[in-house]
C-alpha positions as CSV (number, residue, x, y, z in Angstrom):
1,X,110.9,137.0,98.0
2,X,114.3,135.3,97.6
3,X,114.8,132.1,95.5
4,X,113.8,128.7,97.5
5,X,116.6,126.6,99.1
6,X,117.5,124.5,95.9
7,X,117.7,127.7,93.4
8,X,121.1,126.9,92.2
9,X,120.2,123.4,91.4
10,X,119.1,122.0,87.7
11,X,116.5,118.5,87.9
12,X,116.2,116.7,84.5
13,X,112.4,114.9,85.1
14,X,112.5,111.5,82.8
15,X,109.4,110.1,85.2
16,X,105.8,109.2,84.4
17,X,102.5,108.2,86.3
18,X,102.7,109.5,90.3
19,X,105.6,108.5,92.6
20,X,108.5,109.9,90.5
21,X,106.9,113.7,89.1
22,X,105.9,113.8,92.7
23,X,109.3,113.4,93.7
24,X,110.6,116.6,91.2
25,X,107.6,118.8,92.2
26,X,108.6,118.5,95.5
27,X,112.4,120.0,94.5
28,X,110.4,122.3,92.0
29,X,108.6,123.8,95.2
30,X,111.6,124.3,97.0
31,X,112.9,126.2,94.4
32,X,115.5,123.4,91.5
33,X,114.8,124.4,88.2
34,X,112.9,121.5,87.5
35,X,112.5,120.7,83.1
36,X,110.3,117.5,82.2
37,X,111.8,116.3,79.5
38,X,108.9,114.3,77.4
39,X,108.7,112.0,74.3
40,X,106.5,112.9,71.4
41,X,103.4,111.5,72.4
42,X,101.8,109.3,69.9
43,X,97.6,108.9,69.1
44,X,95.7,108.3,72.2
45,X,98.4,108.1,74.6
46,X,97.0,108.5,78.4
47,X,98.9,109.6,81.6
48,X,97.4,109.1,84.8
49,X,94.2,110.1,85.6
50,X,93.8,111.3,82.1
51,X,95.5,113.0,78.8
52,X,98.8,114.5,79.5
53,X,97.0,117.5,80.5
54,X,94.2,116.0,82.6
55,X,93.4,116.7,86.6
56,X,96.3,114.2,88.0
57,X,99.3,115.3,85.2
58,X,98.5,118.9,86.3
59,X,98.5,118.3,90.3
60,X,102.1,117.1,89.2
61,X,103.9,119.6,87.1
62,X,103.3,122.6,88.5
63,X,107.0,124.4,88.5
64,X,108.4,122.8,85.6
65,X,109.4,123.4,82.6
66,X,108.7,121.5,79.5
67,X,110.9,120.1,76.7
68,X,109.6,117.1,74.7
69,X,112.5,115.5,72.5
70,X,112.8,112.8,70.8
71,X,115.6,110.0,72.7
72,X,114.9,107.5,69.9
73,X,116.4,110.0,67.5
74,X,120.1,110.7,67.0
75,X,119.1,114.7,67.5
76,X,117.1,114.5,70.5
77,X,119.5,112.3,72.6
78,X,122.3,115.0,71.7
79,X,120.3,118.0,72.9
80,X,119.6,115.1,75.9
81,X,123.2,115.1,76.8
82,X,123.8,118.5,76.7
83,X,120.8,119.2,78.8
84,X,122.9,116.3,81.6
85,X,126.0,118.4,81.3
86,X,124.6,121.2,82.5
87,X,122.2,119.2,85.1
88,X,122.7,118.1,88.7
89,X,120.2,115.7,89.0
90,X,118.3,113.2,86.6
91,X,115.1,111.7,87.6
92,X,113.7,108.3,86.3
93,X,111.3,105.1,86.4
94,X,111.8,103.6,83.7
95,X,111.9,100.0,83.4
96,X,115.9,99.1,83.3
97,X,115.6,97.3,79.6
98,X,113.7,101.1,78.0
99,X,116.5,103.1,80.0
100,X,119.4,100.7,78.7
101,X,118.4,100.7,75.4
102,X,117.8,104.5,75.5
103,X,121.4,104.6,76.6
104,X,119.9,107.2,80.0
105,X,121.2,104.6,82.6
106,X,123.1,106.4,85.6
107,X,126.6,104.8,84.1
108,X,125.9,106.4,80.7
109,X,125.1,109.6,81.9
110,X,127.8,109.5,84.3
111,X,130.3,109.6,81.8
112,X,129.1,112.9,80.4
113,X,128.6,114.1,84.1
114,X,130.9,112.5,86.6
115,X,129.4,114.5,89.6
116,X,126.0,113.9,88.7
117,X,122.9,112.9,91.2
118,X,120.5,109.9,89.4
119,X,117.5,108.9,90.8
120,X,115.9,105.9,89.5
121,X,112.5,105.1,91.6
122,X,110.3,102.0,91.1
123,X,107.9,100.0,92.2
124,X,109.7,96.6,94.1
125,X,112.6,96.1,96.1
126,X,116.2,94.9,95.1
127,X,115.6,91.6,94.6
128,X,114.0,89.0,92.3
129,X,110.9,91.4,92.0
130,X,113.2,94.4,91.2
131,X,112.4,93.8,87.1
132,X,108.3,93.4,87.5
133,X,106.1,96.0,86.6
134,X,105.1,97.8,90.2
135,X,102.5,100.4,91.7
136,X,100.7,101.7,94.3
137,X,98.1,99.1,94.8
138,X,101.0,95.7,94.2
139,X,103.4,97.4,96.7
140,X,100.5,98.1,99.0
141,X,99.2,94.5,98.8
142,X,102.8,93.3,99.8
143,X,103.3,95.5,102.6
144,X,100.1,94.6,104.4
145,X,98.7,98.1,104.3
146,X,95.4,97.3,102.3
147,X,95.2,94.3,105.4
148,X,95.4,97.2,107.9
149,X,93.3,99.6,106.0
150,X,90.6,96.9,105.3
151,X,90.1,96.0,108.7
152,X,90.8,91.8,107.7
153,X,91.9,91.5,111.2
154,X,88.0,91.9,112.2
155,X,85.9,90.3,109.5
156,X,87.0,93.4,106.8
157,X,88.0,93.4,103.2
158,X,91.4,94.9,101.5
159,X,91.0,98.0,100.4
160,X,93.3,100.6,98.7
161,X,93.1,104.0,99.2
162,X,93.0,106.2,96.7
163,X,95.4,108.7,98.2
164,X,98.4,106.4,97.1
165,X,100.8,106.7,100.1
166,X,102.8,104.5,98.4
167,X,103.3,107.2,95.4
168,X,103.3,109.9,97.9
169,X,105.5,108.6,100.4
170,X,108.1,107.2,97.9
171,X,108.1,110.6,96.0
172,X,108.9,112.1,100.1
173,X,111.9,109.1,100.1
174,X,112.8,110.0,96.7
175,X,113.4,114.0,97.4
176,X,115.0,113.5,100.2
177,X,117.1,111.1,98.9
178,X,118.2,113.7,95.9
179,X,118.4,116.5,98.6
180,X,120.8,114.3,100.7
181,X,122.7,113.1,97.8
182,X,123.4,116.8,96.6
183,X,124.4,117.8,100.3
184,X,127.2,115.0,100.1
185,X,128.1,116.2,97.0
186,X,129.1,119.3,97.9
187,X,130.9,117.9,100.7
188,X,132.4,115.4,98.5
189,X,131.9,116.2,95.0
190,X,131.2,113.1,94.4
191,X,128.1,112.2,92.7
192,X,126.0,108.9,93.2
193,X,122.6,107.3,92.1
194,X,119.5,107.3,94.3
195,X,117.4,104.2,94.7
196,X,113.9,104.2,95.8
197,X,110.8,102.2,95.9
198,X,106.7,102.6,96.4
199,X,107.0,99.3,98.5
200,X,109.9,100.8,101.0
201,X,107.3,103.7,101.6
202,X,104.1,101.5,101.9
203,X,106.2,99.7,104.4
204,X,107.1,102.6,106.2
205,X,103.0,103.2,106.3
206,X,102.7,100.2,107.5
207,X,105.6,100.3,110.0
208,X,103.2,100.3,113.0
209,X,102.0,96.8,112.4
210,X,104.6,94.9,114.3
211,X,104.2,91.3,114.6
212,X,105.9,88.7,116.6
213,X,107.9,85.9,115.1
214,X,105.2,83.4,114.9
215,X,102.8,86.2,113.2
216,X,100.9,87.1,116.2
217,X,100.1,90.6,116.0
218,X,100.7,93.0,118.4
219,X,97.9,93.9,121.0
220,X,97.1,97.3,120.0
221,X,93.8,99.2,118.2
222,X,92.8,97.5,114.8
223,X,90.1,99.1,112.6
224,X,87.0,97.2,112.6
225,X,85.8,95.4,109.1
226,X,83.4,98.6,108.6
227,X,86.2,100.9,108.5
228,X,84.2,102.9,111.3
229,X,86.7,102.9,113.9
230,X,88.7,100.7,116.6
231,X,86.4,100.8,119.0
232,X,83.3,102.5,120.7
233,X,84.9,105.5,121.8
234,X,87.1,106.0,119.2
235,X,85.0,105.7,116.4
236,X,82.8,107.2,113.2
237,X,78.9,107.5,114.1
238,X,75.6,108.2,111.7
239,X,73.8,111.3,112.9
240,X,70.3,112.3,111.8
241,X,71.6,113.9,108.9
242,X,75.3,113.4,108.2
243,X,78.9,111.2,110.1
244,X,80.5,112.9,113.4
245,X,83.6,111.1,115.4
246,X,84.1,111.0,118.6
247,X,87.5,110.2,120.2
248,X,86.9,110.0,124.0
249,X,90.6,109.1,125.2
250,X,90.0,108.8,128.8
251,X,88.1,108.7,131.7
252,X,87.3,112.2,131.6
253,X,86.5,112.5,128.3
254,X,84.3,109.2,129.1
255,X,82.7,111.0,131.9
256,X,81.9,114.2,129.7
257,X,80.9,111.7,127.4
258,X,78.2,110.6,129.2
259,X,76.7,113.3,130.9
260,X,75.1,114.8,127.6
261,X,74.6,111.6,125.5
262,X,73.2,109.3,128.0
263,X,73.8,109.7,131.9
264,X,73.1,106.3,132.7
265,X,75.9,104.8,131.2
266,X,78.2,106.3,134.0
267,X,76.7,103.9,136.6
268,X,76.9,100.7,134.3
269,X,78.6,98.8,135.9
270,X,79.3,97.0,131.6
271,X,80.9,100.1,131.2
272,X,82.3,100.8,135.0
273,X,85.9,100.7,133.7
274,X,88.1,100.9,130.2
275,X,88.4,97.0,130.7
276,X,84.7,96.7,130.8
277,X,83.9,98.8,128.0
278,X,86.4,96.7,126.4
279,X,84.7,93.6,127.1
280,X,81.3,94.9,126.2
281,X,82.7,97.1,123.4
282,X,79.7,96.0,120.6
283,X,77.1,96.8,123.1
284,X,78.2,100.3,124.0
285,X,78.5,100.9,120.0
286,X,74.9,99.5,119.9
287,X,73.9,101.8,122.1
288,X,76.1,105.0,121.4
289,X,74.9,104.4,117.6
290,X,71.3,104.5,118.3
291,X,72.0,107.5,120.2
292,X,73.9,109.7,117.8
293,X,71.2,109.2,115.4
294,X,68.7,111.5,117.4
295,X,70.5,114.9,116.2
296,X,72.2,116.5,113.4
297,X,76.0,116.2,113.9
298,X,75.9,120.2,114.0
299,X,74.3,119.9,117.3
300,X,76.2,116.7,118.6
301,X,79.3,119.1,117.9
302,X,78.1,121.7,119.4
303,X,76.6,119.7,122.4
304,X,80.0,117.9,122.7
305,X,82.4,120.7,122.0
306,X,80.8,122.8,124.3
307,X,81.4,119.5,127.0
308,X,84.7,118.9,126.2
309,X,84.4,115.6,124.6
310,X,87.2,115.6,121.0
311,X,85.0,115.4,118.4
312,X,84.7,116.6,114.9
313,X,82.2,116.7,112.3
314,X,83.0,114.5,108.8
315,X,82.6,117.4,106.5
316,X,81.2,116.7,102.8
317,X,81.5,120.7,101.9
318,X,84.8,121.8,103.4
319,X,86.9,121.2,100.2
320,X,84.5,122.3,98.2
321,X,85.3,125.9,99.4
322,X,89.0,125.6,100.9
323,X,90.4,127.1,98.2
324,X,88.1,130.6,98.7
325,X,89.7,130.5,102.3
326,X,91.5,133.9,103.0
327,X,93.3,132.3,106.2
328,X,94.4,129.3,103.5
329,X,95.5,131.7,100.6
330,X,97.3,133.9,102.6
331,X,99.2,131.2,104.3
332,X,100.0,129.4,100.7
333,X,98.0,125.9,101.6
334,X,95.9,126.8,98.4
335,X,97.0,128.1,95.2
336,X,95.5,129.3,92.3
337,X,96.9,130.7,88.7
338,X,95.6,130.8,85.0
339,X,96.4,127.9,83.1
340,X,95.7,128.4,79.4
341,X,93.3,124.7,79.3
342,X,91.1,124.9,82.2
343,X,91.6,129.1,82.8
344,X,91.8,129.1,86.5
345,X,93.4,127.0,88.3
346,X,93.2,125.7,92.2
347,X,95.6,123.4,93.5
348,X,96.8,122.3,97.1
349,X,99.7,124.9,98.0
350,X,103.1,124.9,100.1
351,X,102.7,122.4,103.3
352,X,106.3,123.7,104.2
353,X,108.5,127.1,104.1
354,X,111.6,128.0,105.4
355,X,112.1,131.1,107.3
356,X,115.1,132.7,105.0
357,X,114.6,131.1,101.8
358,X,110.9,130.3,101.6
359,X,109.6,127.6,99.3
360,X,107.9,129.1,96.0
361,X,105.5,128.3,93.2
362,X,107.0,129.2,90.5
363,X,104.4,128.6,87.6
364,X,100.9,127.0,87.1
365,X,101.2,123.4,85.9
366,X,103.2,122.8,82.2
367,X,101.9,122.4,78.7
368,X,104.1,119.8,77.2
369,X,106.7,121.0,74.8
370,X,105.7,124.8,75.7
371,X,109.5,125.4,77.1
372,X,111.1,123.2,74.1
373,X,112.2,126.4,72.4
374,X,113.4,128.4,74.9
375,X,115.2,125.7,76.9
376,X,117.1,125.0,73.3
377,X,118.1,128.5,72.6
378,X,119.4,128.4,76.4
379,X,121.5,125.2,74.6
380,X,122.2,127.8,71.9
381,X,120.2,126.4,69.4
382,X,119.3,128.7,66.8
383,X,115.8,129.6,64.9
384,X,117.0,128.1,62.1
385,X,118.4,125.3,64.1
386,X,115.2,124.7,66.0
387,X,113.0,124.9,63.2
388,X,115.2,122.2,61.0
389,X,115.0,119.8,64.7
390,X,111.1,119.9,64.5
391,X,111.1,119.2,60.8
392,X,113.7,116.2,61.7
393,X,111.1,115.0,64.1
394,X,113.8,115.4,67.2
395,X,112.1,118.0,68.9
396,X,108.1,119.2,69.3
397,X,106.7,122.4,70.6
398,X,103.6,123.7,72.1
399,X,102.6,127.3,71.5
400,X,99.0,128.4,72.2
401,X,97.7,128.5,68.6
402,X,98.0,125.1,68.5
403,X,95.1,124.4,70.8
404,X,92.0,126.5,68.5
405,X,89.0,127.7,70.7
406,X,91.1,127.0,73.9
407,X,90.5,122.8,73.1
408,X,93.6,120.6,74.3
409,X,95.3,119.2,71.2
410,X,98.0,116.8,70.4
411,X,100.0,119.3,68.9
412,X,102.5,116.7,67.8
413,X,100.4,113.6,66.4
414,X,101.4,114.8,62.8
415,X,104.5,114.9,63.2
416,X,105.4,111.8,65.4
417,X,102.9,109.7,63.5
């Protein structure tokens, strides 16, 4: 297999929590050699969804390497710079005081690398919010997408979903704003900073919600408050033992509809026309609801399928077993590889390749510090050298010793204490 698209290309990964390590593993997967660069951690520290190594940290870093130094230490921000002279891009979300004081601010580092790409991504827009503290939820709240996800316009309540599109989508923004930035650059060579935010990508989400000047909304589908659906045909229904949705998009599928749920409805004149089922919308759920409740949603999907009416079947088991899928392994969707805490390891693959230099996975998710040596003798760092920078308290390492009886450790608390 030949290297990915961006195999020549060296990330430096400064980021925590979601939006910005989504960002790097999306350049890791298209082949950058991708090195999160970590501080120490100190007693009890937490990353999202867990210790450094728990479910969400791993989901992140698969494809990086791992070099945990010190930046508060005179040592550490040396090997730092090195590391940026021999970078192309540097990745950050800090706050602006931590990266100022830290001296890693795209003008610093652009000093030591004139051509350099920097991305900084955060949570607000330019402006007086730029400074605050952002996330997901506060960017989503701002944007209007927990309105329009909560159903408010029909009696619902905001809700955030869990699958962060504001993270995701600004780590989407974020790569292809580095990916841009290095094709200009090799146009150019010139380099530039990157700005991003999760609040630009939850307004992208919620992009469909125009709204007239006076704050009318536009007249098209809005969820109801249950989150069930927009409206009767279009909708999530309760079956004897389990959810199925139907999305009958016309009259034909109307008509099909019909014929093997309830024939009647065909010839009522409440429902003679999409304008009457419109009108008497909560009456057909009424009746569509008691309806579906009859059968298992096996057989309203078989019953429906077989009638041509869209429909599909809400499907508690099908992750549980996705990742033993042949048809999913063999195209890359899943992905599995040891990982020395948790021994196998399944994970959500490639959603992308490219037909001459397909995307790769190039390791299972990293152990903090596990690269710290190697990447420094790459520096040309000696032994000796290394050794004396751990003792200094510049540098840590991981090495699997350090985690007895296969246990997660904080291989560095001693040291950094």
């Amino acid at each position: 297999m030949t290297a990915g698209p961006l195999a020549r290309f060296t990330v430096l990964d400064l980021t925590r929590v979601r939006a910005g390590p989504t960002a790097v593993r999306y350049l890791a997967d298209w082949g950058a050699n991708c090195i999160k660069v970590e501080m120490p951690p100190s007693a009890g520290e937490m990353d999202m969804g867990g210790p450094r190594h728990g479910p969400d940290f791993q989901n992140l870093h698969r494809n990086k390497r791992s070099v945990t130094l010190n930046l508060k230490e005179p040592d550490g921000k040396a090997i730092f710079m090195k590391m940026v002279e021999k970078a192309d891009v540097v990745v950050e979300n800090y706050r602006a005081d931590v990266k100022f004081r830290l001296g890693i601010d795209y003008e610093s580092l652009k000093r030591v690398k004139p051509d350099l790409i920097y991305c900084h991504t955060r949570g607000h827009e330019t402006g007086p919010r730029a400074p605050l503290p952002g996330n997901d939820q506060t960017a989503g709240c701002l944007a209007g997408v927990q309105w329009e996800d909560g159903g408010m316009w029909r009696g619902g309540k905001p809700m955030w979903s869990l699958t962060s599109f504001g993270d995701t989508g600004n780590g989407f923004l974020s790569a292809i704003g580095m990916v841009q930035a290095l094709y200009h650059r090799d146009r150019t060579g010139e380099g530039q900073m990157v700005d991003t935010a999760i609040v630009n990508a939850q307004l992208l989400a919620a992009s469909y919600a125009v709204a007239y000047p006076d704050g009318r909304g536009v007249d098209r589908p809005k969820i109801d408050g249950e989150q069930y659906g927009y409206h009767a045909l279009d909708r999530l229904y309760e079956t004897a033992d389990g959810w199925l949705c139907i999305v009958a998009a016309n009259d034909d599928h109307w008509r099909r509809l019909c014929a093997v749920v309830q024939p009647s409805l065909a010839t009522d004149p409440r429902f003679a026309s999409a304008e009457n089922r419109t009108e008497n919308d909560a009456i057909l759920i009424e009746i569509l609801t008691d309806a579906f409740k009859k059968k298992s949603a096996a057989d309203w999907f078989a019953t429906l399928d077989a009638a041509g009416v869209p429909c599909e079947i809400s499907d508690p088991e099908f992750s549980l077993h996705m990742h033993e899928d042949p048809e999913l392994i063999r195209r890359r969707l899943v992905v599995s590889y040891p990982q020395h805490f948790v021994g196998r390891y399944h994970q959500i693959g490639l959603a992308f390749d490219f037909s001459d230099t397909p995307a790769v996975i190039q390791g299972p998710p990293l152990i903090v510090g596990e690269q710290t040596v190697a990447i420094l003798t790459e520096l040309g760092y000696s032994a000796a050298a290394v050794d004396e920078l751990v003792q200094g308290k510049a540098v840590a390492t991981w090495a699997p010793e350090s985690a007895p009886g296969g246990v997660p450790q904080n291989p560095w608390l001693e040291k950094t204490a």
